[in-house]
Backbone as JSON Lines, residues from 0, in Angstrom:
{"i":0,"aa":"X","n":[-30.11,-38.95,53.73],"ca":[-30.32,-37.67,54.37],"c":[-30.3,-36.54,53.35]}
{"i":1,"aa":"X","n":[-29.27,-36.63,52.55],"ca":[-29.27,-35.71,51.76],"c":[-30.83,-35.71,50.52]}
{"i":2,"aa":"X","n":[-31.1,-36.61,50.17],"ca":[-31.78,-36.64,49.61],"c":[-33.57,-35.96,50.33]}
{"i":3,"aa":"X","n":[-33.42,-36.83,51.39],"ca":[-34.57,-35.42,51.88],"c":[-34.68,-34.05,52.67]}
{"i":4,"aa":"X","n":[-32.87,-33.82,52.59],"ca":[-33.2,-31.78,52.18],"c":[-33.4,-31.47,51.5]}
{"i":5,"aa":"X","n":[-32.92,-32.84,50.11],"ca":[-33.79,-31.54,48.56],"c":[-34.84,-31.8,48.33]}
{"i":6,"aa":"X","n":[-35.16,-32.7,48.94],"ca":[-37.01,-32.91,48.66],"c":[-37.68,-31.69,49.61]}
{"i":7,"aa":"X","n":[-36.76,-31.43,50.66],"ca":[-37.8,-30.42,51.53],"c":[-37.77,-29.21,51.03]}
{"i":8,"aa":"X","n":[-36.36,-28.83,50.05],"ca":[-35.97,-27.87,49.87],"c":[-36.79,-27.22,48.38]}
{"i":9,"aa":"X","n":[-37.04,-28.39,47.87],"ca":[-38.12,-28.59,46.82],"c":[-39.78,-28.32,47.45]}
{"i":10,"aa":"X","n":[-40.08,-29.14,47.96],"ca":[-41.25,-28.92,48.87],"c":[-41.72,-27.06,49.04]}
{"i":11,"aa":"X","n":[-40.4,-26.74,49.59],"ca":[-40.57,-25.58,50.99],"c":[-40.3,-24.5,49.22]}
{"i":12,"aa":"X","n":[-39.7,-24.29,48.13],"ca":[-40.0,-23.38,47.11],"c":[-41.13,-23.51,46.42]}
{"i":13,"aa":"X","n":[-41.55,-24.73,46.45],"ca":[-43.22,-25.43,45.42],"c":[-43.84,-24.26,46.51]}
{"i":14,"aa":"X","n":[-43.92,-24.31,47.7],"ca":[-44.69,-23.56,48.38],"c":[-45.05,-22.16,48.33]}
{"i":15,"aa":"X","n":[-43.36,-21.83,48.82],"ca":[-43.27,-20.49,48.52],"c":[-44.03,-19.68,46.69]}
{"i":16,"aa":"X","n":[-43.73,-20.84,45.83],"ca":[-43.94,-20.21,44.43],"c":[-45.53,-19.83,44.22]}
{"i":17,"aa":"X","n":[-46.31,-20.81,45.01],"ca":[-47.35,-20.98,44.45],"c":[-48.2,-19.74,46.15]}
{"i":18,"aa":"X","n":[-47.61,-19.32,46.96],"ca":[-48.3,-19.13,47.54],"c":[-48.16,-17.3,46.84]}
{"i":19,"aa":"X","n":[-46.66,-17.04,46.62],"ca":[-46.62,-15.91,46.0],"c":[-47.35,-15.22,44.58]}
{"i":20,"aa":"X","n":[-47.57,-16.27,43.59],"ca":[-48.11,-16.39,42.31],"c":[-49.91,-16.0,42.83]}
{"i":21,"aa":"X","n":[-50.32,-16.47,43.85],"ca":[-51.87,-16.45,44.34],"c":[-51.38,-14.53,45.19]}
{"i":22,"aa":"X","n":[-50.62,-14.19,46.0],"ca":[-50.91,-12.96,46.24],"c":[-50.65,-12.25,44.78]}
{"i":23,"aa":"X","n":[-49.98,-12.18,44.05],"ca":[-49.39,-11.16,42.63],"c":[-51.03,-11.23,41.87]}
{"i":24,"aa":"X","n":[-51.66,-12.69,41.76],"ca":[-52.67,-12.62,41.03],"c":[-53.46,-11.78,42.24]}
{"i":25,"aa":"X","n":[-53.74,-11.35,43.01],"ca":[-54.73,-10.83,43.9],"c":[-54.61,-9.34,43.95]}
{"i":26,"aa":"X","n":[-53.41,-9.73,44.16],"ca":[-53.06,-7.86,44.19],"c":[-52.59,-6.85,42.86]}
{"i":27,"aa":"X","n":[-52.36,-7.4,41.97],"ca":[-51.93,-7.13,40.61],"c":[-52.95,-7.24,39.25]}
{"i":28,"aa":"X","n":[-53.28,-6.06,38.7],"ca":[-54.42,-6.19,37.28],"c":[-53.1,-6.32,36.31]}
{"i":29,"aa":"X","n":[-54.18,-6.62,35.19],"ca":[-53.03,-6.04,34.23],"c":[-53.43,-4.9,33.73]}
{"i":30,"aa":"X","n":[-52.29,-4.11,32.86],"ca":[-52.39,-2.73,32.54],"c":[-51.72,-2.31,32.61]}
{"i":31,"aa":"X","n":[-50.83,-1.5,32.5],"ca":[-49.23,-0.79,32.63],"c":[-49.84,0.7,33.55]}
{"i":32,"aa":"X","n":[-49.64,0.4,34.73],"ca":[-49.84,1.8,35.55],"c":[-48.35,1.53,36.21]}
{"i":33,"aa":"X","n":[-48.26,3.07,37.23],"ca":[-46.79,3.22,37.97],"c":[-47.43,2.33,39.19]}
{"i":34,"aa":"X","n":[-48.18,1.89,39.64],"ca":[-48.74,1.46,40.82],"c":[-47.9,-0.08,40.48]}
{"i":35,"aa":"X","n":[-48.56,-0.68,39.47],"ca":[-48.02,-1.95,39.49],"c":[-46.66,-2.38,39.1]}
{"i":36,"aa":"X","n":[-46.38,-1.19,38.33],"ca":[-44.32,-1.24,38.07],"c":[-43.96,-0.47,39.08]}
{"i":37,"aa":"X","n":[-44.31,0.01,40.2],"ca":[-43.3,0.37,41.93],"c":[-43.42,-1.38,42.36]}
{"i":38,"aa":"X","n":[-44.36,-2.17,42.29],"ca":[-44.21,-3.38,42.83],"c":[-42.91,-4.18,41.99]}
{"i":39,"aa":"X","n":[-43.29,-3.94,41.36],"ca":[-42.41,-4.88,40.12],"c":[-40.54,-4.89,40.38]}
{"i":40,"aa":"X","n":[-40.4,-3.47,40.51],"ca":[-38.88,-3.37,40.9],"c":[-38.61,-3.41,42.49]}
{"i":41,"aa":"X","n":[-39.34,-3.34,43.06],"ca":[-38.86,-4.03,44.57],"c":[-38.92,-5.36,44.54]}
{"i":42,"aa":"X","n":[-39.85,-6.12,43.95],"ca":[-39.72,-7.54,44.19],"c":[-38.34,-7.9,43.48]}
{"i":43,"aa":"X","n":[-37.52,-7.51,42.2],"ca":[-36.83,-7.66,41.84],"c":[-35.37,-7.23,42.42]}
{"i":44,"aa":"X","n":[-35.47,-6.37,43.64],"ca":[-34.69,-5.95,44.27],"c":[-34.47,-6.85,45.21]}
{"i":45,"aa":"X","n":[-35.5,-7.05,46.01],"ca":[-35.49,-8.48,46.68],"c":[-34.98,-9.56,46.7]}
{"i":46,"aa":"X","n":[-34.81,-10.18,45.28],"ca":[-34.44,-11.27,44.86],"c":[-33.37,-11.17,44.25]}
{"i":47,"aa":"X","n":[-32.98,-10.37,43.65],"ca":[-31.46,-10.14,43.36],"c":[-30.36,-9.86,44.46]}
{"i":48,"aa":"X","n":[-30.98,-8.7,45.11],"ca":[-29.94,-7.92,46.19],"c":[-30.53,-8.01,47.81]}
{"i":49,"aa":"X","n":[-31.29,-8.75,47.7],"ca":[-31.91,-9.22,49.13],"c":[-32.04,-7.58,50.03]}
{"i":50,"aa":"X","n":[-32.25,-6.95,49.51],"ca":[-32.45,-5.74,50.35],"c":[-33.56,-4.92,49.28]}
{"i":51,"aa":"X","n":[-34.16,-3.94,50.14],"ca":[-34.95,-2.94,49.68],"c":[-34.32,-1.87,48.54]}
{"i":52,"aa":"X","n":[-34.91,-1.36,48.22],"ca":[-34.09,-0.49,46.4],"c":[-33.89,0.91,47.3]}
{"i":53,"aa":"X","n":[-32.86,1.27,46.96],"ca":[-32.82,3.03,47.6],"c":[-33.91,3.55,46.69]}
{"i":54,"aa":"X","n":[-34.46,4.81,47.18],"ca":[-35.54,5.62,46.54],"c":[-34.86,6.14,44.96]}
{"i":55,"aa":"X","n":[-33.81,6.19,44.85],"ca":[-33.37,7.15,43.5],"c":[-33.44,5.65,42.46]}
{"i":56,"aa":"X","n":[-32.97,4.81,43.05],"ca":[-32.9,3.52,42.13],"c":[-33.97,3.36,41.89]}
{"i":57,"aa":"X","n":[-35.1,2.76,42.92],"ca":[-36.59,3.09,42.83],"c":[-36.77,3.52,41.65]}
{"i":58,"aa":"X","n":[-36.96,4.9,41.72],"ca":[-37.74,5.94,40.98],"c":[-36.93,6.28,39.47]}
{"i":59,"aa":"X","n":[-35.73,5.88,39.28],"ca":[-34.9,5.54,37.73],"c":[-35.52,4.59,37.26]}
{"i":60,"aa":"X","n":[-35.72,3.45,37.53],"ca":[-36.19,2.27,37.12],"c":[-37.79,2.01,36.83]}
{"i":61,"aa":"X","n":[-38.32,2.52,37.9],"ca":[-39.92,2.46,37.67],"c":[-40.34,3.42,36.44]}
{"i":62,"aa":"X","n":[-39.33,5.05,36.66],"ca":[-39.86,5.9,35.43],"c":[-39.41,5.34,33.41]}
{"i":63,"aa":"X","n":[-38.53,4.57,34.11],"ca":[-37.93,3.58,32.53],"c":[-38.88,2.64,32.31]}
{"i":64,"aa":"X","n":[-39.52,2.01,33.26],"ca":[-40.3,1.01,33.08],"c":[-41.82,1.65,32.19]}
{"i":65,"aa":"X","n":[-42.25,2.8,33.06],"ca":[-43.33,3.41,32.84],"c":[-43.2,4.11,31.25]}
{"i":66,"aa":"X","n":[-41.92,4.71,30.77],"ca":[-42.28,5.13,30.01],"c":[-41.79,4.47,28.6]}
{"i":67,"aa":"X","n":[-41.92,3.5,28.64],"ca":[-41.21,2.55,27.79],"c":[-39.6,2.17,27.43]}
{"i":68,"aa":"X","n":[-38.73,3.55,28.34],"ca":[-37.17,3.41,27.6],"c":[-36.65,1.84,28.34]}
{"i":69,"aa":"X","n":[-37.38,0.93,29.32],"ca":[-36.51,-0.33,29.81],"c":[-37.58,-0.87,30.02]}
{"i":70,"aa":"X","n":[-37.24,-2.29,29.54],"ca":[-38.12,-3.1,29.32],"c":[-37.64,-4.22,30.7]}
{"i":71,"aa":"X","n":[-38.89,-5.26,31.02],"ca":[-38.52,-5.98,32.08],"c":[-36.93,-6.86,31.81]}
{"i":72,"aa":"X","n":[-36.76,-7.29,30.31],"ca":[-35.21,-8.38,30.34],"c":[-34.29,-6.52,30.76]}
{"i":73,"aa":"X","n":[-34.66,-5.52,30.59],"ca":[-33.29,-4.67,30.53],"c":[-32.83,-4.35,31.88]}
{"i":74,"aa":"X","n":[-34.25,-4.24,32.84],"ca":[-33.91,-4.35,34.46],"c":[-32.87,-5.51,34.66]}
{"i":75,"aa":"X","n":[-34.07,-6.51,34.29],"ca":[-32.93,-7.92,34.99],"c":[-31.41,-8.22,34.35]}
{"i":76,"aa":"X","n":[-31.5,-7.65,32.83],"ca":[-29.75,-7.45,32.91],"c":[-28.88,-6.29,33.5]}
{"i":77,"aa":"X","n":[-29.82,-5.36,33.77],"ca":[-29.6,-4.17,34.3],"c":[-28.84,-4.53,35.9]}
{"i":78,"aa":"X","n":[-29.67,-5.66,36.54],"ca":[-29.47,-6.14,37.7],"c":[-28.12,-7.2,37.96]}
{"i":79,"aa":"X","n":[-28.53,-8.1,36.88],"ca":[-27.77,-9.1,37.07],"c":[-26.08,-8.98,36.71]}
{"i":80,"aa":"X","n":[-26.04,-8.11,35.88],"ca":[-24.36,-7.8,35.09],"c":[-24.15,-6.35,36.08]}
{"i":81,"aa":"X","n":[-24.38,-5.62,37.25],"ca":[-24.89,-4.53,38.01],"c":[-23.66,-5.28,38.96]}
{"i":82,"aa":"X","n":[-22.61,-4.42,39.56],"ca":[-21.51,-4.88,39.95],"c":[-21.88,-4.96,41.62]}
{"i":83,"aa":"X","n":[-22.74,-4.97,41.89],"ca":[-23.46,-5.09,42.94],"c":[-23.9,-7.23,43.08]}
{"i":84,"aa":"X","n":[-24.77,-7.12,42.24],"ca":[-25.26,-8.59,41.99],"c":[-23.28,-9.35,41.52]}
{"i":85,"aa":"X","n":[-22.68,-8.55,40.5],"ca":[-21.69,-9.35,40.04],"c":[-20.79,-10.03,40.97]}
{"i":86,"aa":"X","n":[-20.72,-8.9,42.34],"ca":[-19.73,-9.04,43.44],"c":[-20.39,-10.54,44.39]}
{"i":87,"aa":"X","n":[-21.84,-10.4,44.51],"ca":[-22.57,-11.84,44.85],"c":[-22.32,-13.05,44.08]}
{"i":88,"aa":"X","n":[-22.37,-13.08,42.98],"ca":[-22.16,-14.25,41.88],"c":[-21.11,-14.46,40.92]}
{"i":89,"aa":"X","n":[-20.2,-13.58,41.32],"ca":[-18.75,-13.93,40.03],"c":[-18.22,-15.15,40.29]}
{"i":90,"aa":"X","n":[-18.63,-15.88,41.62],"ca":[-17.59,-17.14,41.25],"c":[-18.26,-18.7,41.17]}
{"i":91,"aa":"X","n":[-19.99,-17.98,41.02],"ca":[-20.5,-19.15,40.61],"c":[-20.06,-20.05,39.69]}
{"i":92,"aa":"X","n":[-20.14,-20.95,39.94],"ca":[-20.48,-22.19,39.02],"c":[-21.43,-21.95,37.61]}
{"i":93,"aa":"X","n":[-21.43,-22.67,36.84],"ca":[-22.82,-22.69,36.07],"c":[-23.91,-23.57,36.31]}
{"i":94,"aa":"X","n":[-23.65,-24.37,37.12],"ca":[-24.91,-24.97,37.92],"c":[-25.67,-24.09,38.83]}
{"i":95,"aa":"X","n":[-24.64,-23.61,39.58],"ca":[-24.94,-22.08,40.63],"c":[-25.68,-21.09,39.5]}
{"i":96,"aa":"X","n":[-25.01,-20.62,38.9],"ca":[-25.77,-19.25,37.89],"c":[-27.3,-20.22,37.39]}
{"i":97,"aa":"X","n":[-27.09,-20.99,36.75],"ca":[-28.67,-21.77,36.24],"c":[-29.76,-21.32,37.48]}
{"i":98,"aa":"X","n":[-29.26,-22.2,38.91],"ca":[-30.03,-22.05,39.58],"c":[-30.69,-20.98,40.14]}
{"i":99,"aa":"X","n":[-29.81,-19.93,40.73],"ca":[-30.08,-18.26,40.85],"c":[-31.34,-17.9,39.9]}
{"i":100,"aa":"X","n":[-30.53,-18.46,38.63],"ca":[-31.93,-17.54,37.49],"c":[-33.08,-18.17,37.71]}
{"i":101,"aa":"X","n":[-33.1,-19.48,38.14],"ca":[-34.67,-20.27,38.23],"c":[-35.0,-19.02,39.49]}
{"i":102,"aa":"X","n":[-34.21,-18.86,40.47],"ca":[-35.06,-18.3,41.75],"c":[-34.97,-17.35,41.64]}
{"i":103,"aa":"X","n":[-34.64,-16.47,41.11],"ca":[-34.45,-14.74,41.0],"c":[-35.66,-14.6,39.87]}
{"i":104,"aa":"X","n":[-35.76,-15.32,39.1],"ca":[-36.74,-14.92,37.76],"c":[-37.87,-15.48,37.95]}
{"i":105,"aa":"X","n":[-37.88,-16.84,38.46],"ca":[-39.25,-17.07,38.72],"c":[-39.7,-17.79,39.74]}
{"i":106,"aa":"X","n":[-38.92,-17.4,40.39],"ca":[-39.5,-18.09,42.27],"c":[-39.22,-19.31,42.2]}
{"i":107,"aa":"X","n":[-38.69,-20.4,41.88],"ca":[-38.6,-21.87,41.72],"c":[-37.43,-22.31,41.54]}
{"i":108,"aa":"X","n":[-37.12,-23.59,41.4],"ca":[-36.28,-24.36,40.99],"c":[-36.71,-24.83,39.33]}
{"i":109,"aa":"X","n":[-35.38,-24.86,38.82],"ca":[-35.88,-26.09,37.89],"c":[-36.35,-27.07,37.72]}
{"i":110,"aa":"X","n":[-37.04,-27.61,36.69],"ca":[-37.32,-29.17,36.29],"c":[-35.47,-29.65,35.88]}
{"i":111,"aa":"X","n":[-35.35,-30.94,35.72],"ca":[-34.52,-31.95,35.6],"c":[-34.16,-31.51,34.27]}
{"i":112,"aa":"X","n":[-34.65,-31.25,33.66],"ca":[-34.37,-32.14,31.87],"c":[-33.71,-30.21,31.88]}
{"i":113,"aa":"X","n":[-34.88,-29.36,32.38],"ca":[-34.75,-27.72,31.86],"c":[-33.18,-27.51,32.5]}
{"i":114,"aa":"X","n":[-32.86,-28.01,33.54],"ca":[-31.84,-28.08,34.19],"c":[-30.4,-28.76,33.59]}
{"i":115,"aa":"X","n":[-30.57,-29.82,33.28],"ca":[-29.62,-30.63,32.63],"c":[-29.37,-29.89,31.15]}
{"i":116,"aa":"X","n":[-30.49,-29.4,30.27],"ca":[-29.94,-28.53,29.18],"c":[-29.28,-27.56,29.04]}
{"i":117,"aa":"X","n":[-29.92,-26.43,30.51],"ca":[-28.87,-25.32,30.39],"c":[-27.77,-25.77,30.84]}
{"i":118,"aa":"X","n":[-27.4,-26.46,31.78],"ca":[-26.23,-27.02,32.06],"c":[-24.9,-27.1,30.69]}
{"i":119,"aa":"X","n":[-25.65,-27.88,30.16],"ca":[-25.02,-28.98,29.05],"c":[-24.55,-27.17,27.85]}
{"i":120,"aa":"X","n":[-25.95,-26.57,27.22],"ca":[-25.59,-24.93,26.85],"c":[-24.52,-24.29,27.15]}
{"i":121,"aa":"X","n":[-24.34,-23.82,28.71],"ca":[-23.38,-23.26,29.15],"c":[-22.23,-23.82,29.29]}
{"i":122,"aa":"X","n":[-22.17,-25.1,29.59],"ca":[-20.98,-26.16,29.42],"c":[-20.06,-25.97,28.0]}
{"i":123,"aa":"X","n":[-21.03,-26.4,26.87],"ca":[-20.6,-25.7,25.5],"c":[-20.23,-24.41,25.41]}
{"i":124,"aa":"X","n":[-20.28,-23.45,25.94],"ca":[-20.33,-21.88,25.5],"c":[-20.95,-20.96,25.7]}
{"i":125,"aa":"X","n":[-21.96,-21.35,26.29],"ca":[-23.37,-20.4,25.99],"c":[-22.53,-19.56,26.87]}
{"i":126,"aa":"X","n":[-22.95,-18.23,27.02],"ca":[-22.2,-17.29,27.53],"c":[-23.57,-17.4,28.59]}
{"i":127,"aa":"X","n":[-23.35,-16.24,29.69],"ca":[-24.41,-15.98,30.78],"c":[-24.9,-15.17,30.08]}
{"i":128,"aa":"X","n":[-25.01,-14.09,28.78],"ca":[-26.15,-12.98,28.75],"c":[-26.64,-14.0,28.1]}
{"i":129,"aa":"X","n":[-26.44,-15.01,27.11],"ca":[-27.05,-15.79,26.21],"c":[-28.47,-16.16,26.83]}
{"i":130,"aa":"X","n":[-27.86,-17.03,27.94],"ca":[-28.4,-17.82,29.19],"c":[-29.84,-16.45,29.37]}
{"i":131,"aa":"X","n":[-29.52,-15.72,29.94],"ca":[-30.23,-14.72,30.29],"c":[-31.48,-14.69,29.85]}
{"i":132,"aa":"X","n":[-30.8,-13.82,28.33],"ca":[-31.77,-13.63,27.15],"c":[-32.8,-14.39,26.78]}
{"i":133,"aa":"X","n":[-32.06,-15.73,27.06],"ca":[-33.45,-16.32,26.56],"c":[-34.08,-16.81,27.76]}
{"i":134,"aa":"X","n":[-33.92,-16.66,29.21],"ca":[-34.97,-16.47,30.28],"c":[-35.65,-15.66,29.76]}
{"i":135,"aa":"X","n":[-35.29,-14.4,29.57],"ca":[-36.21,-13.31,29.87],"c":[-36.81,-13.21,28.43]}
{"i":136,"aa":"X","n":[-36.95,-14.26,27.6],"ca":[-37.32,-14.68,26.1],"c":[-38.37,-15.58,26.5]}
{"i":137,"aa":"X","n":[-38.49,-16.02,27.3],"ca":[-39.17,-17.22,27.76],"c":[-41.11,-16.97,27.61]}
{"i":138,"aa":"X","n":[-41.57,-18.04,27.47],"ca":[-43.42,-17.37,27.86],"c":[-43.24,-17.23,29.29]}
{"i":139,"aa":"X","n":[-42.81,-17.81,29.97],"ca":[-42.72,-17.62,31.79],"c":[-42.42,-16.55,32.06]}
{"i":140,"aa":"X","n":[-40.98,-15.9,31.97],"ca":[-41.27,-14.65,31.66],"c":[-42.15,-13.47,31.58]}
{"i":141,"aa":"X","n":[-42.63,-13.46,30.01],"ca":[-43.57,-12.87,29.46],"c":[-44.89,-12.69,30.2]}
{"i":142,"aa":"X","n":[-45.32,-13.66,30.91],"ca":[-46.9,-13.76,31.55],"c":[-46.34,-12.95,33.22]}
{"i":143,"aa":"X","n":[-45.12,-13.21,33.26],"ca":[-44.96,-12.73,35.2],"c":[-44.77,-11.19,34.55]}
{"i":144,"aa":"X","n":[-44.15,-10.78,33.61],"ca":[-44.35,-8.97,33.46],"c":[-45.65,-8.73,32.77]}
{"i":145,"aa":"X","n":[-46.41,-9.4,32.28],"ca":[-47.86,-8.74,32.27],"c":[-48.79,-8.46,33.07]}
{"i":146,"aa":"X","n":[-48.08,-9.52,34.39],"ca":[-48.5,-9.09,35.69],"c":[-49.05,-8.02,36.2]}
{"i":147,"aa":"X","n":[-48.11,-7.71,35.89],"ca":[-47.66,-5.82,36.07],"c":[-47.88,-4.87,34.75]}
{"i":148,"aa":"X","n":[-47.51,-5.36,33.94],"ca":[-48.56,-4.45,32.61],"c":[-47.17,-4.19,32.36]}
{"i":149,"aa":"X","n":[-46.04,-4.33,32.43],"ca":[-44.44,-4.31,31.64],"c":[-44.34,-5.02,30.46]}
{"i":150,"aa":"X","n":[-43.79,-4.43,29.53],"ca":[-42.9,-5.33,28.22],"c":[-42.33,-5.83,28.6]}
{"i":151,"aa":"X","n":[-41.67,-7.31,28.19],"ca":[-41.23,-8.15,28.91],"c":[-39.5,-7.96,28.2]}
{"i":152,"aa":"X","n":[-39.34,-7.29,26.74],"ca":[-38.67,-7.16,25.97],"c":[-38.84,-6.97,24.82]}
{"i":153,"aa":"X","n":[-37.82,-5.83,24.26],"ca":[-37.49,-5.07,23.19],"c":[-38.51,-6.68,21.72]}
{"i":154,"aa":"X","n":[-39.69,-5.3,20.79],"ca":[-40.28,-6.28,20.16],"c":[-40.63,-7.35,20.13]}
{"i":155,"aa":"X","n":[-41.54,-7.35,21.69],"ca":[-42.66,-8.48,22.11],"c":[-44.15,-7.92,21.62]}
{"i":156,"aa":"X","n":[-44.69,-8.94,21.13],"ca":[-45.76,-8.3,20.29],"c":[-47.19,-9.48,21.22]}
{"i":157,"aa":"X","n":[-46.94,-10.06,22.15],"ca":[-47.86,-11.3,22.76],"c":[-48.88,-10.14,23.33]}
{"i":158,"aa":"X","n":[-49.48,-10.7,24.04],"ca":[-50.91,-10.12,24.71],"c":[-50.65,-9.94,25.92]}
């Protein structure tokens, strides 16, 4: 039994990922306008804090985004270490924190092996900004904020 809730549970995010990835490509150019970074920090509001962004948060974040002072990793640490998100996740696990970041950062679950490494990382030491950093270091990453025409992080030089 257990084994096919995580297959469904697997199933039912394969879905969700790929059906969301087809609206972002539809509705999203690339280019760095405020049009496509107002999308950018609600979806991230979403998925962090399961609620809509107040307008002042909104409009701090989108004008950082827009004018280069915050880059997309500085939101999401902005978010994630944000005593708001901290009060949701301080007593995760590090299996728990791994997983969050697969679904908060990029709509999915992990693969096995990507899974079992950070595991094994954080097990050793890796701290959580470590962990972070190099999500938001990632090409996966990098291609979901070009989405939107965002730096993905401080001296990214990709296309």
């Amino acid at each position: 039994m257990y084994h096919l809730i995580t297959i469904l549970l697997y199933v039912f995010i394969i879905i969700k990922y790929i059906t969301f990835n087809i609206i972002i490509k539809n509705y999203y150019k690339r280019g760095k306008n405020e049009k496509n970074i107002t999308g950018f920090v609600p979806l991230f509001y979403s998925r962090f804090f399961l609620r809509p962004p107040d307008q002042t948060g909104l409009d701090d974040w989108v004008a950082g985004l827009v004018n280069g002072d915050i880059t997309g990793a500085g939101l999401v640490n902005g978010f994630i270490f944000s005593e708001e998100n901290q009060a949701m996740i301080s007593d995760y696990t590090n299996s728990e924190f791994i997983m969050f970041l697969y679904e908060v950062l990029f709509n999915r679950v992990s693969g096995a092996v990507n899974y079992d490494t950070w595991l094994s990382l954080m097990d050793a030491g890796m701290t959580m900004e470590d962990i972070v950093n190099s999500f938001t270091h990632s090409t996966e990453f990098e291609d979901f904020c070009s989405l939107f025409g965002i730096m993905p992080y401080s001296g990214y030089v990709g296309g």
